[in-house]
Each structure stands twice: as C-alpha cells, then as structure tokens.
C-alpha positions as CSV (number, residue, x, y, z in Angstrom):
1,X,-68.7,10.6,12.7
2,X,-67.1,9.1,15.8
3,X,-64.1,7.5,15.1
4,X,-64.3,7.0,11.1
5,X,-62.1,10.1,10.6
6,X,-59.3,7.5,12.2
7,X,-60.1,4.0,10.4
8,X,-61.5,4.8,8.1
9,X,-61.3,8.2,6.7
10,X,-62.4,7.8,3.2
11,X,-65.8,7.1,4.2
12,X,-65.8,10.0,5.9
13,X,-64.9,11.5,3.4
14,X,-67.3,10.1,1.0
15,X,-70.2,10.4,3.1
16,X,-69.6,14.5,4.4
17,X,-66.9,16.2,2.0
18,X,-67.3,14.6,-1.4
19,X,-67.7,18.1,-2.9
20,X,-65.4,19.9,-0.5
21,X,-62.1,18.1,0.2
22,X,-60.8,21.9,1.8
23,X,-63.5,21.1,4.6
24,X,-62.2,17.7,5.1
25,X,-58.5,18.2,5.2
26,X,-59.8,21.2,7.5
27,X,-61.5,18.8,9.9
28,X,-58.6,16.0,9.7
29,X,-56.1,18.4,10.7
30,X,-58.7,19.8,13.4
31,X,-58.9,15.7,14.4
32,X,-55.4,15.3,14.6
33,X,-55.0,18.2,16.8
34,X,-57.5,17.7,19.3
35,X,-58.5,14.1,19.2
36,X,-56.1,13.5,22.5
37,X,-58.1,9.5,23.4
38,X,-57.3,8.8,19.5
39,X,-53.8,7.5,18.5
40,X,-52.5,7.1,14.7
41,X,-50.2,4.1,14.2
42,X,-47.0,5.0,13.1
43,X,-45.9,3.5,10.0
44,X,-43.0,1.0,10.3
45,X,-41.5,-2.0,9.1
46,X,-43.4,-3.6,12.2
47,X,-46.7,-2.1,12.1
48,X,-47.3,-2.2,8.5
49,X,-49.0,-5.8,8.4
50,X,-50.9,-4.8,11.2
51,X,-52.3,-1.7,9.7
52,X,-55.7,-2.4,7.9
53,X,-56.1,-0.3,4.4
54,X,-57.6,3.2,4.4
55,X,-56.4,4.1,7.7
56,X,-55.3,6.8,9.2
57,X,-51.0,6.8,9.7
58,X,-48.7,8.9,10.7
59,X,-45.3,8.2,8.1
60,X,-41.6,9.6,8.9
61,X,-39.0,10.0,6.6
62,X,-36.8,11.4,3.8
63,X,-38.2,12.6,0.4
64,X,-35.5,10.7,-1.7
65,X,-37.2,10.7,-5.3
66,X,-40.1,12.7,-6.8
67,X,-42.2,12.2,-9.7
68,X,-44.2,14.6,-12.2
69,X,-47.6,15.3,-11.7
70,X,-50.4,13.6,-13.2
71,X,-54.1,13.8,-13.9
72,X,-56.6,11.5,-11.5
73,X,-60.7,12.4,-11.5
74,X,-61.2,14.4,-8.4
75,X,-65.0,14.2,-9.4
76,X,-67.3,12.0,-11.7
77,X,-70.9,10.0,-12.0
78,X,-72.6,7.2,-13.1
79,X,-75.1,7.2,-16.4
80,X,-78.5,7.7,-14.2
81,X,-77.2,8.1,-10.7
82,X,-77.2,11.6,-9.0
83,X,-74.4,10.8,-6.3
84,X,-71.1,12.7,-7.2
85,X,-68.1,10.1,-6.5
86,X,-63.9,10.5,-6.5
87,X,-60.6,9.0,-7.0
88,X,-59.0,11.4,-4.8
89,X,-57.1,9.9,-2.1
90,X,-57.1,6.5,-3.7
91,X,-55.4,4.6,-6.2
92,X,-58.2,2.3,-7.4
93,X,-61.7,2.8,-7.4
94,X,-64.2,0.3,-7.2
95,X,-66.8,1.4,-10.2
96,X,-69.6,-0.4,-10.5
97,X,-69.3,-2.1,-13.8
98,X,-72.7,-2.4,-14.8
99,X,-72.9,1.1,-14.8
100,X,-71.8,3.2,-17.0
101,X,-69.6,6.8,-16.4
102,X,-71.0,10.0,-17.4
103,X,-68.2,11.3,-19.2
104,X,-70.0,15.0,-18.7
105,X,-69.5,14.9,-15.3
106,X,-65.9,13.7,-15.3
107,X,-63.6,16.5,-13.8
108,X,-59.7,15.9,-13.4
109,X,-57.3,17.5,-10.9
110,X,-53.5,17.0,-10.2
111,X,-51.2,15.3,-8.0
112,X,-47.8,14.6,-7.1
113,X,-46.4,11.9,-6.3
114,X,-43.5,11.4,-4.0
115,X,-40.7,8.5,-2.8
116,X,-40.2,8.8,0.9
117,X,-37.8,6.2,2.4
118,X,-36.9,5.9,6.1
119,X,-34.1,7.9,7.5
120,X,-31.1,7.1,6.2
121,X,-28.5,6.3,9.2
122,X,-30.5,7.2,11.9
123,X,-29.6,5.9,15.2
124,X,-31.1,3.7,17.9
125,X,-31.6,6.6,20.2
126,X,-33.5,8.7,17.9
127,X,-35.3,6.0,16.3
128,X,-36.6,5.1,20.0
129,X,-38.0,8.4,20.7
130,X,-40.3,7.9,18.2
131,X,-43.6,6.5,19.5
132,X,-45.3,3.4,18.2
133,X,-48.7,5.4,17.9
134,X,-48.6,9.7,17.4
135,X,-50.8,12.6,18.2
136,X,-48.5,15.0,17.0
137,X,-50.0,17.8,15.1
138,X,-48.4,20.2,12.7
139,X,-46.9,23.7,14.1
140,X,-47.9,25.0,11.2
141,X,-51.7,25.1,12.6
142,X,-50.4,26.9,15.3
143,X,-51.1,24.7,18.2
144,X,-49.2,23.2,20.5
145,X,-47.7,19.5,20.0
146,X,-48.2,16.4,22.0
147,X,-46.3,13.0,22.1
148,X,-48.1,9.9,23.3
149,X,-46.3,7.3,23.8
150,X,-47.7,3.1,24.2
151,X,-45.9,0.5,24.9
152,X,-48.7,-1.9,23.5
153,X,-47.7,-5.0,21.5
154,X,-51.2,-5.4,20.4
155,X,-51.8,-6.4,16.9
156,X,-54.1,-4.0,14.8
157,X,-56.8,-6.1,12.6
158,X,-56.0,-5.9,9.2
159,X,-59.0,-5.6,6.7
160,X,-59.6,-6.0,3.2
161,X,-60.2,-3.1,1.0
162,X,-63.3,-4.2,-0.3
163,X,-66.0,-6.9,0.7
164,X,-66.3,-8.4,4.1
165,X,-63.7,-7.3,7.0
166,X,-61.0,-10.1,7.6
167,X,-58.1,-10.4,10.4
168,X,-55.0,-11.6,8.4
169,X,-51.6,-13.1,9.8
170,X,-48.9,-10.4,9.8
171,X,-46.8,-12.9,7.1
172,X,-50.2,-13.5,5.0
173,X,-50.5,-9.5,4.4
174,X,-47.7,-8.6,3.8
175,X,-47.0,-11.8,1.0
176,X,-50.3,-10.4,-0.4
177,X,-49.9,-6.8,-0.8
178,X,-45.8,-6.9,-1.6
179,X,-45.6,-4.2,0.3
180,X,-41.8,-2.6,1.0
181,X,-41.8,-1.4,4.4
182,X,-38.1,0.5,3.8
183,X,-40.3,3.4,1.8
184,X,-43.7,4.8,1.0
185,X,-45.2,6.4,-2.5
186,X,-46.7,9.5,-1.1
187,X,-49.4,10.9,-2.8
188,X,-49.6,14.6,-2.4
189,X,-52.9,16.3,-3.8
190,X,-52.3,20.0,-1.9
191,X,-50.0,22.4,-4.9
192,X,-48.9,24.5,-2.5
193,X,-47.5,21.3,-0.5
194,X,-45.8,19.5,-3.5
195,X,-44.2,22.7,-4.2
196,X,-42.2,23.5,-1.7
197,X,-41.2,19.5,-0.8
198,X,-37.7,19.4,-2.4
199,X,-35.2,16.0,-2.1
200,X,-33.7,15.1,1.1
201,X,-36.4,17.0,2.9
202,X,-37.4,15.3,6.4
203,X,-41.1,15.0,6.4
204,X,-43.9,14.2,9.0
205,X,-47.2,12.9,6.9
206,X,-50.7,12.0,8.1
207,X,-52.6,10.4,5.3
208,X,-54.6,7.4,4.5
209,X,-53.0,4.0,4.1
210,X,-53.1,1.9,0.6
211,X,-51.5,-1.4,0.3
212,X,-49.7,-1.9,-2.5
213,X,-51.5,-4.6,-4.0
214,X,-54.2,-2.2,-4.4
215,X,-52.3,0.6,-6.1
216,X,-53.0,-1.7,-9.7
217,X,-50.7,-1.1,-12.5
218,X,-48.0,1.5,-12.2
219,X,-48.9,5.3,-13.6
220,X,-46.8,6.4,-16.7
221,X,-45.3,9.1,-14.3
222,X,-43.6,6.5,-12.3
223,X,-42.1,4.3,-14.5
224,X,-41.8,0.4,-14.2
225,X,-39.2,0.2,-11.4
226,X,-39.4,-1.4,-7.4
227,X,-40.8,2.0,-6.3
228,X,-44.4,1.1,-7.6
229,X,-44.6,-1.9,-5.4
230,X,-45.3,0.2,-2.4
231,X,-47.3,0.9,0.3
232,X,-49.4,4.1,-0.7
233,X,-50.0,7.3,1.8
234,X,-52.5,9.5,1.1
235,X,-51.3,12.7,2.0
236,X,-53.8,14.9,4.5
237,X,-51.0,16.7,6.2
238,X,-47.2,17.4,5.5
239,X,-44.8,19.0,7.6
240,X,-41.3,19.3,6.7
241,X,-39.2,19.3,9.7
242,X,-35.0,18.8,10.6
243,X,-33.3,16.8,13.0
244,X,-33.0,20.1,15.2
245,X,-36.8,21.2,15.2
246,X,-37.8,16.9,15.2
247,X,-41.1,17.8,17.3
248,X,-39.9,14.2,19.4
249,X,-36.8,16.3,20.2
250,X,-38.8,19.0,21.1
251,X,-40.9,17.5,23.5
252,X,-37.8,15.7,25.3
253,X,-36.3,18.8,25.7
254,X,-39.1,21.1,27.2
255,X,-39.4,18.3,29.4
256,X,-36.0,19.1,31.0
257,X,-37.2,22.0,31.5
258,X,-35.9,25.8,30.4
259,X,-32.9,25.7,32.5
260,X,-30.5,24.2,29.6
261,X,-27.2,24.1,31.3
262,X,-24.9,24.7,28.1
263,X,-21.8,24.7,30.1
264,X,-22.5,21.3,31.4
265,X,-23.3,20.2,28.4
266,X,-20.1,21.4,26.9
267,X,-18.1,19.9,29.4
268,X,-19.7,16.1,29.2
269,X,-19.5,16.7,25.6
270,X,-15.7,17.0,25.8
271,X,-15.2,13.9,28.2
272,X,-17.3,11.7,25.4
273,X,-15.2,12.8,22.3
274,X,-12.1,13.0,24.4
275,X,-12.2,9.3,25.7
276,X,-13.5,8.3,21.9
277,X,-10.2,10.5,20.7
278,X,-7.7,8.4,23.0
279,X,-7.3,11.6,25.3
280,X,-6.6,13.9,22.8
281,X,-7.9,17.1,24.6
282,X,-7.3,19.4,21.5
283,X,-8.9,16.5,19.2
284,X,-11.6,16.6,20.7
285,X,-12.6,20.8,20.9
286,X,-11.8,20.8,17.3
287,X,-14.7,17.6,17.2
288,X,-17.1,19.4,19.4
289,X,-16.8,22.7,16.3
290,X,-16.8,20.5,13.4
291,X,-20.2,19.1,14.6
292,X,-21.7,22.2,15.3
293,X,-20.8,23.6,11.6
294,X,-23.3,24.2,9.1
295,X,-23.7,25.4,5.7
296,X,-27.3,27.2,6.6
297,X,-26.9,30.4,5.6
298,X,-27.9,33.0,8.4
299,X,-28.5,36.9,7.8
300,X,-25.3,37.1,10.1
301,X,-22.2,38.1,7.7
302,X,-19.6,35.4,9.9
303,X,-20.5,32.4,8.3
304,X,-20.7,28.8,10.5
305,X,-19.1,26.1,7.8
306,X,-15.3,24.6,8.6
307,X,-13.7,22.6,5.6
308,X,-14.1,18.9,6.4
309,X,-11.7,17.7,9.1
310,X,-9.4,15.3,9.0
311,X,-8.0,13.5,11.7
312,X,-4.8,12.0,10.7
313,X,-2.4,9.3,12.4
314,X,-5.5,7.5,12.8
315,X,-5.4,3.8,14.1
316,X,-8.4,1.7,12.8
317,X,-8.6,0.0,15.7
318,X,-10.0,2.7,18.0
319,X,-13.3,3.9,14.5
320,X,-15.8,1.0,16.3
321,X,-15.6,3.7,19.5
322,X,-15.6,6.7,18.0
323,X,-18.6,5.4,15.8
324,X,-20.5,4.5,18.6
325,X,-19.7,7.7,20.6
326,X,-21.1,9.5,17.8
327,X,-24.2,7.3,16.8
328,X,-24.7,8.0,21.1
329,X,-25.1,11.7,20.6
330,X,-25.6,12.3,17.0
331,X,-29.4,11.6,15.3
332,X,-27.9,10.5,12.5
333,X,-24.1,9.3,11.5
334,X,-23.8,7.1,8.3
335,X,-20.2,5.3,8.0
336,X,-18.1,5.1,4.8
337,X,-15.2,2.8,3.7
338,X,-12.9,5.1,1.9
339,X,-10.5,2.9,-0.3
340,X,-9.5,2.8,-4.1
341,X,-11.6,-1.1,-3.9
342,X,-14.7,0.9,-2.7
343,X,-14.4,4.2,-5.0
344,X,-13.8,1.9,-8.2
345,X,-16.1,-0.9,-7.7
346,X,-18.7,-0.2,-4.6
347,X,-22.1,1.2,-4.1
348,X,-22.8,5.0,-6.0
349,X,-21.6,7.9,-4.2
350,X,-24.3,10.0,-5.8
351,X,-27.8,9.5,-6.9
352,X,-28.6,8.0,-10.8
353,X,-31.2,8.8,-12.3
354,X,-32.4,5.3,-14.5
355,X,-34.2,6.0,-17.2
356,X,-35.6,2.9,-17.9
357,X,-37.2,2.3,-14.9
358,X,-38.2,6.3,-14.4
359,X,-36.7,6.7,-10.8
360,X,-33.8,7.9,-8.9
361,X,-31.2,5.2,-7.8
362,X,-29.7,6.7,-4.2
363,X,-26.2,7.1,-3.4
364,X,-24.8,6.4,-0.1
365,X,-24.3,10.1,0.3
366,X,-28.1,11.1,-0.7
367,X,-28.6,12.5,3.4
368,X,-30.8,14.8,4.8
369,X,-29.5,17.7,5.9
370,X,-27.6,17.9,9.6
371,X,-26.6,14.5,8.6
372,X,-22.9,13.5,9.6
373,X,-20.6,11.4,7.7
374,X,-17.6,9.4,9.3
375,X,-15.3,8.4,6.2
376,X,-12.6,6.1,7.0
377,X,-9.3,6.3,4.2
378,X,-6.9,4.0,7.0
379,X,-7.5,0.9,4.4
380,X,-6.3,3.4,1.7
381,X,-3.5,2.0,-0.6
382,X,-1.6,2.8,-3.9
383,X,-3.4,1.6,-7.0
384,X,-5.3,3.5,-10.0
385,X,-8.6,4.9,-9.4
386,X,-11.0,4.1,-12.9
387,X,-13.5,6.6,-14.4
388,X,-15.9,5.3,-11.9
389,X,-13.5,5.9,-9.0
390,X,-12.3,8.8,-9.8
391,X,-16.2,10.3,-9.9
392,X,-16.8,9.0,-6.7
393,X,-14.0,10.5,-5.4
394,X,-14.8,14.3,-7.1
395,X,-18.5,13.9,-5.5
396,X,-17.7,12.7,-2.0
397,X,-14.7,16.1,-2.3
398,X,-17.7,18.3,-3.3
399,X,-20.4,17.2,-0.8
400,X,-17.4,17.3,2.0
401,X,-15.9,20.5,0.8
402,X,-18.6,22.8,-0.8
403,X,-21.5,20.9,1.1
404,X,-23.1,20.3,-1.9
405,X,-23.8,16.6,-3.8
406,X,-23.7,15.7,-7.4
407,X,-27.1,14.6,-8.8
408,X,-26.4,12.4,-12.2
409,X,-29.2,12.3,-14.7
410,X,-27.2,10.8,-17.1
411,X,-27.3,13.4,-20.2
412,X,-26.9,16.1,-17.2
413,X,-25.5,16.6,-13.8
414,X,-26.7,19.0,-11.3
415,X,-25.0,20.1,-8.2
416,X,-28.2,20.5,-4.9
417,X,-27.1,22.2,-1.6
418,X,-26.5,19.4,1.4
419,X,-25.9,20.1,4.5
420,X,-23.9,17.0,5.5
421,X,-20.6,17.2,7.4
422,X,-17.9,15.1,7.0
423,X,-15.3,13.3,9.2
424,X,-12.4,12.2,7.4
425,X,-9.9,9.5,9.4
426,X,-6.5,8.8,7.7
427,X,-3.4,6.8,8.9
428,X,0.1,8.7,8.5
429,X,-0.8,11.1,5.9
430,X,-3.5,13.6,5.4
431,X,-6.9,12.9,3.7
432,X,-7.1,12.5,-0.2
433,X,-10.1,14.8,0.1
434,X,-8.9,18.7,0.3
435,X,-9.0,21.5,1.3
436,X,-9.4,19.9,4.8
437,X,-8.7,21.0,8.3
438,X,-6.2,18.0,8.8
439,X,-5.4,17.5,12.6
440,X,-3.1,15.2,13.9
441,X,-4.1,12.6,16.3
442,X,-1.9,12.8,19.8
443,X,-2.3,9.5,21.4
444,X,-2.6,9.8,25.1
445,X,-4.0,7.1,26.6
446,X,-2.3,3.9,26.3
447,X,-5.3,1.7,27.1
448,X,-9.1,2.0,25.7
449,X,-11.1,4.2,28.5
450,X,-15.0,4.4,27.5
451,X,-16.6,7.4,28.9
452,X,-20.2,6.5,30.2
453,X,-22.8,9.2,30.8
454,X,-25.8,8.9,33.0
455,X,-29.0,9.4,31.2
456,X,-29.4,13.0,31.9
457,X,-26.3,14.1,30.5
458,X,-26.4,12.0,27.5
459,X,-29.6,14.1,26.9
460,X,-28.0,17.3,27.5
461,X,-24.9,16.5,25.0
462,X,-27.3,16.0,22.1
463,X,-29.7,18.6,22.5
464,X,-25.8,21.4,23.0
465,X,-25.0,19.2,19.5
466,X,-28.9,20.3,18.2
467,X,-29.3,24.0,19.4
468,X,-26.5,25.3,20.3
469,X,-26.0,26.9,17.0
470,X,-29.6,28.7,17.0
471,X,-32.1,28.1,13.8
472,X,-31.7,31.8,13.3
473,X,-28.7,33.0,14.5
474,X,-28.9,37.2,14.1
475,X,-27.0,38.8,17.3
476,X,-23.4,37.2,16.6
477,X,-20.6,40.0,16.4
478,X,-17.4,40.7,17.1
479,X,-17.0,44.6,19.1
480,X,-14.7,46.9,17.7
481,X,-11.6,46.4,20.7
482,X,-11.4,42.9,19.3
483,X,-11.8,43.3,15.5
484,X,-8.8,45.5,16.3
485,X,-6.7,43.0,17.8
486,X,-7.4,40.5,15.5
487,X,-6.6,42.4,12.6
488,X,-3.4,43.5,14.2
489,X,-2.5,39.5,14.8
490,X,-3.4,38.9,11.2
491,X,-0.5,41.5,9.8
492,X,1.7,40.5,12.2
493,X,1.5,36.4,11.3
494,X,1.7,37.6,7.8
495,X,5.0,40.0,8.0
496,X,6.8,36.7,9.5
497,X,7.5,33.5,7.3
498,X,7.5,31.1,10.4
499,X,4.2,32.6,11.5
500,X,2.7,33.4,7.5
501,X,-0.9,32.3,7.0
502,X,-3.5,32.4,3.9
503,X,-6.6,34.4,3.8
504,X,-8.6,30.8,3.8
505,X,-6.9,29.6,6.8
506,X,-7.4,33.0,8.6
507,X,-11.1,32.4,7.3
508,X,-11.5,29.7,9.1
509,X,-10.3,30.9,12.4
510,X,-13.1,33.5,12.4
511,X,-15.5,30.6,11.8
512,X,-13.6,28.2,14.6
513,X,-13.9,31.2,16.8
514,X,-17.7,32.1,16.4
515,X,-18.6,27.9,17.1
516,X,-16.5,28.4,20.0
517,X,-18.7,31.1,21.2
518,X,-21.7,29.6,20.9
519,X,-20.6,26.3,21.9
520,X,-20.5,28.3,25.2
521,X,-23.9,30.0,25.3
522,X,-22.6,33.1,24.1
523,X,-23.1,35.6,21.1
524,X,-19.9,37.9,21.7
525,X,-16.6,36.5,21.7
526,X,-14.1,37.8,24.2
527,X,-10.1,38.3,24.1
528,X,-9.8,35.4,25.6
529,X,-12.3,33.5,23.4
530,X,-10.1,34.7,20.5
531,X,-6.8,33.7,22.8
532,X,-8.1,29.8,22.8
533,X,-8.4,29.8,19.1
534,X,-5.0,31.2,18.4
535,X,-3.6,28.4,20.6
536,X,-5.5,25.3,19.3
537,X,-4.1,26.7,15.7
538,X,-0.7,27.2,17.0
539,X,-0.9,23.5,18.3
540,X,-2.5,21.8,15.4
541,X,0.2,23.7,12.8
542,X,3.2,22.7,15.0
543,X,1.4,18.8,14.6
544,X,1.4,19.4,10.9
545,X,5.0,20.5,10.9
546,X,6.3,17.2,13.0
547,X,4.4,15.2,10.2
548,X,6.0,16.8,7.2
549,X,9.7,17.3,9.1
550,X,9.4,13.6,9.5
551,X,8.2,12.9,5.6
C-alpha cells in the first residue's frame, strides 16, 4: 500500500478494509507508530491551503463544543453491483447517479461530532515547540513517542476531491473551500472515544482531512451556525492530553536529561517573578505557589488549591512585564480587563449556548485546564454594574474561587469543574472578587530591572512550573513531631486577638505549606518548612494591617 495510508487513506481504506474498519484503524495507528521516513502535516492556519483533501493530519486543540450523535451509512450497494461501499470517514459520497441504492443493503452506524478550536492563549514558546510535520504516536498503544521536527517551507500540492489532481494557489483554496483555520469539526466514529472527550479537553487527533466545501449542507445535529463552514477531520486516533503530559513537553524534557535540578529551577524561577514583581521577594514566593496550585483532586487528604491571589497596590504600569514574564514560562496565560465598562458591555464571561444556530458561543473564560488567567481591576471605578455585569462578575468569582465555570444554556445553567487559576491585580484596595489571598505589593526597585535567562534555564523554570506538583501525588504527609507543633501554633494564634485566625485561613497555610514542599523537590515538610510559611503569613497580614490602618 506504500504510502496511500498517508495521502490518501480512504483509498486505502476502500480498497483493503471496506468491511473491517477495526483492521484499518489497527493498521493507521500501527503506521503512525512506526512509519519513522513518513511525516503528517500538522494542521494550522498556515498549512491548511497547502493540505490536499483526504489526507492524513495531525490536529491540536481544545474540544470547545460538542454535538449529538447522528446516523451516517457505514455500509451500502448499488442495484446490481456486488462491491460493498461507505460513508464512513467522509461527509459526501460520490454515488454514481445512474445507479440506483439497494436499500437492503443499507446499514447505519453513529457518530459524533465534535468543535475543536486552537488553544486558547497559548504562547509563542509553546506554540513553537510544536513541529510543522508530526510522528507522534499515542501512549495509549504503548510505545514510545517521537518528535520530528522540519524546517521546510515547501508547499504541499493541493488536489481536488474528485476528478483530475490540480495544484491550487494557497489564496484560491482556501476562497473555494471557506475553510476556518481557527477550528476544526471533528468527526469521531470510535463510542468509546466520544465518550470520554468532555469540553475543554486538550486533544491530539490523526484523521483524514475534508475541506469544507465538501462537507455539503449542514447535518440537523449541528445546526445552521459558522461552525459548519469548517474544515472536516476524520478521526483515526484521539488522545486527550494536558499541558503537563504535552508529548512536545515531554520530549524537550527527556532531552535534558533525568538530572532535573529542582533547586535551580526554583531559584531562577524566583529571580524572573521577582524582577516582574518590582523586587518584591515575598511577592514573588507567594507567585511561584499560586502557580503551582491545582484543583486536581489527588488520593492525598492535603489538598493543592489556594483562593485566587490578589496582588494589591498594583501600578498598571509594570502588567506589560509581568505578562510577558508569565507568557515566557507559562504554556498558556490569557489576559482580562477587569472594569465595570468591560463586565457590563464586553465579550461573555461564560459560554451561551444559541439555540438558533445549535452551537455553543465561548466565553473568554472557556480554558482548558492548567490554564492561567491574569485579571487586571487597576482601571476599576465607581459606577453600577447591570444584570449583565453583575453575571459576569458572579462567574469570573466562581471559576476564580471554586475553580469551576458557569455554562449558560439559556432555560438552564450548569456549573463544569475548571482548572484555571487566577491572578487578580488591584490598585489601593483589594480585589472585588473574594475570598482571595490579597497580598500587598512592596515596591522595591525604583527603576524597571528585566531578568533575562539563558535558554537552559528558561527551560528548567517551565518544566518546575509543569511537574513539580506530580500527576499523581500519593507520598505527601506531614510526621507526627510536626502535626504537633502545628497544632500547638494553631491554639496559641487563636487564644490571642492580635494573633486570632479562621479555620479557612489556617486552611490555606497547610495548602501554602505542602506547594512549598514540593516546589523544593520534597514530599515531607520540615520545621523549618513550616517556619517559612508562618513568616510569609506574618508578613503579608502586617501588609494588610498598614492598608486598612491607613483606610
């Protein structure tokens, strides 16, 4: 079959698996794995004119809108012709119209049907580490995965679905087939697959290209909206994956080799925030922890999610560095105007569902999870929130809060879990979203210092930001000495009104402390672990205190 498993699949499949489409997913993902001298274009904004239809692609990106199943013939013939044909992995079929179908022979199956957009917020650096063409195969098989990378600028020939093969212009193509490079429709025809794919999952498809001008009319399923005029995948393979386990990721880290120095990391990690924080030492630890929270739950009984932070006394001049810092060493940051203007009258918080047009209209806070939010409230002013404002303002509370975000479906709302942190920076007062871990900012240097990292330990800041907090963190506890004389400084703060403090807050110092520890490459805190957190609280209460005494 040479290399028609890679141009053109579907003739592949037509020709050896028409009656089998387990043994030809089989042997795709067996290609995928093994064909090392192949490579699959990856599908962007670029490549997609260049692509010709019914090939092989590899598509990254966000499941941001789902659609129910529906009913396409997985197997049929024509009145006197013994050939068994399909509609799977293809929106139109070419009948022959002289012929007629044997409606006997007509069998239907199911499939989903899927809105994958590109990843909201990513940045530059993670977006690069993504190769123009992929051989990256799914763990799930249980082989190893391999990157190649090309820096060819070569254009891929572009053929026509049907008839004779033609090289179009990248502009012609893509004015014919009205294809959206921003998203995909992916067609997925494996249950178990569509099953478990849930929103805001990051996914990792290999399927077979269809442009959109070829999809025909939309399917009742989908509604009349913009989402039907997109480029079709036809899903083969689908792994779900998260910015921590990004196989990309992966393979730039086991190229630095197993020797992961956590405490350099740490330390480089500190100089960046701390320079983007105006030299606010004590800023910039409590940073470090609030990126390294998460609302995955773990069999451990210490939990890892702090209340949004707040860092207050903010200046708006020094957010353009801080939000570069962060788009530097974070995969993703998206930024957010906080102000009654853009609560009352700007884009959605939270995802619509339109009825008319049968699709879900995202909200700026629709993220995957591990996302990172950086709100800015310093252009907050006095003035009357409406009905609209005062919704945005309860869903961007709950996602920041509770770490979950408000899905509206018009006769219905539904809360979905979403692990997305959130930065809050305010000017004199504290943040209008609460509870919060509100921190005020100390303003050391006088003068804008920009901390510059050599490649190397860029590399190690992001991959302490991705794994210091393990996937499946078990071994975490706290020995008995300590418990002790933590629970002893607990009564004590509480038997005195100048040193009193709520369960909550006490809470959150157990959290603040087991971040700490693993921020450091370690599972068991120490006294002197527990000492560190016990003054960064003492400092950032007597902060608070200076800012109410002078209210």
């Amino acid at each position: 079959m040479e290399s028609h498993w890679l141009v053109s699949p579907l003739t592949t499949f037509d020709q050896h698996f028409q009656n089998d489409e387990g043994s030809f997913e089989d042997f795709m993902k067996q290609k995928i794995l093994t064909s090392s001298d192949q490579v699959i274009p990856l599908l962007t904004e670029d490549s997609l004119p260049r692509i010709s239809d019914g090939h092989l692609v590899c598509f990254q990106g966000m499941v941001q809108d789902m659609f129910d199943s529906e009913l396409y013939m997985s197997s049929y013939k024509h009145v006197g012709v013994d050939v068994v044909s399909s509609t799977r992995y293809r929106d139109v079929e070419y009948l022959k119209f002289d012929a007629a179908l044997d409606e006997k022979s007509i069998t239907f199956a199911s499939r989903q049907s899927f809105y994958v957009c590109s990843l909201p917020g990513a940045s530059d650096w993670f977006k690069a580490s993504l190769p123009t063409n992929v051989h990256l195969p799914s763990t799930t098989l249980g082989v190893k995965r391999s990157v190649g990378r090309t820096d060819s600028k070569e254009n891929i020939p572009v053929k026509k679905f049907a008839g004779e093969i033609e090289e179009l212009k990248a502009e012609e193509i893509q004015e014919k087939t009205g294809s959206n490079p921003s998203g995909i429709l992916l067609r997925v025809y494996n249950e178990k697959t569509a099953e478990v794919l849930k929103l805001t999952d990051i996914v990792i498809v290999f399927g077979i290209l269809e442009h959109a001008r070829l999809g025909g009319e939309e399917t009742e399923s989908e509604g009349n909206g913009k989402k039907t005029n997109l480029p079709r995948v036809h899903a083969i393979v689908v792994e779900k994956t998260t910015f921590r386990s990004h196989p990309c990721l992966q393979d730039q880290w086991k190229l630095m080799g197993d020797n992961f120095d956590i405490h350099s990391g740490r330390n480089a990690t500190l100089s960046l925030l701390k320079s983007a924080l105006k030299g606010d030492e004590l800023a910039a630890e409590y940073t470090l922890l609030h990126l390294l929270s998460t609302s995955v739950k773990s069999v451990s009984a210490f939990p890892m999610m702090l209340p949004p932070l707040n860092i207050c006394r903010w200046n708006p001049s020094f957010t353009e560095h801080l939000a570069s810092t962060l788009s530097d060493i974070l995969p993703q940051l998206s930024t957010l105007e906080v102000s009654i203007e853009s609560l009352n009258t700007g884009p959605p918080l939270l995802p619509v569902h339109n009825v008319a047009k049968g699709e879900l209209e995202p909200g700026l806070l629709q993220l995957p999870s591990g996302s990172q939010i950086l709100a800015d409230e310093t252009r907050m002013s006095t003035g009357q929130l409406t009905s609209v404002g005062v919704l945005n303002c309860r869903v961007l509370t709950t996602l920041a809060v509770q770490r979950k975000l408000m899905y509206d479906f018009q006769f219905y709302t539904r809360d979905w879990e979403a692990d997305v942190r959130v930065l809050l920076l305010s000017s004199s007062c504290p943040s209008i979203i609460k509870p919060s871990l509100v921190l005020p900012l100390q303003n050391v240097l006088e003068e804008e210092a920009r901390s510059v990292l050599d490649p190397l330990s860029l590399s190690l800041v992001r991959r302490l930001l991705l794994q210091a907090v393990p996937a499946e963190e078990t071994d975490y506890s706290i020995e008995s000495e300590l418990q002790q004389i933590i629970n002893q400084d607990f009564v004590n703060w509480r038997k005195d009104n100048s040193t009193h403090i709520e369960v909550d807050d006490f809470a959150v110092m157990l959290v603040l402390l087991k971040l700490y520890v693993l921020s450091c490459g370690r599972s068991i805190p120490t006294v002197e672990d527990w000492k560190a957190i016990v003054k960064m609280e003492t400092e950032r209460r007597r902060r608070l205190r200076e800012i109410f005494r002078g209210n």
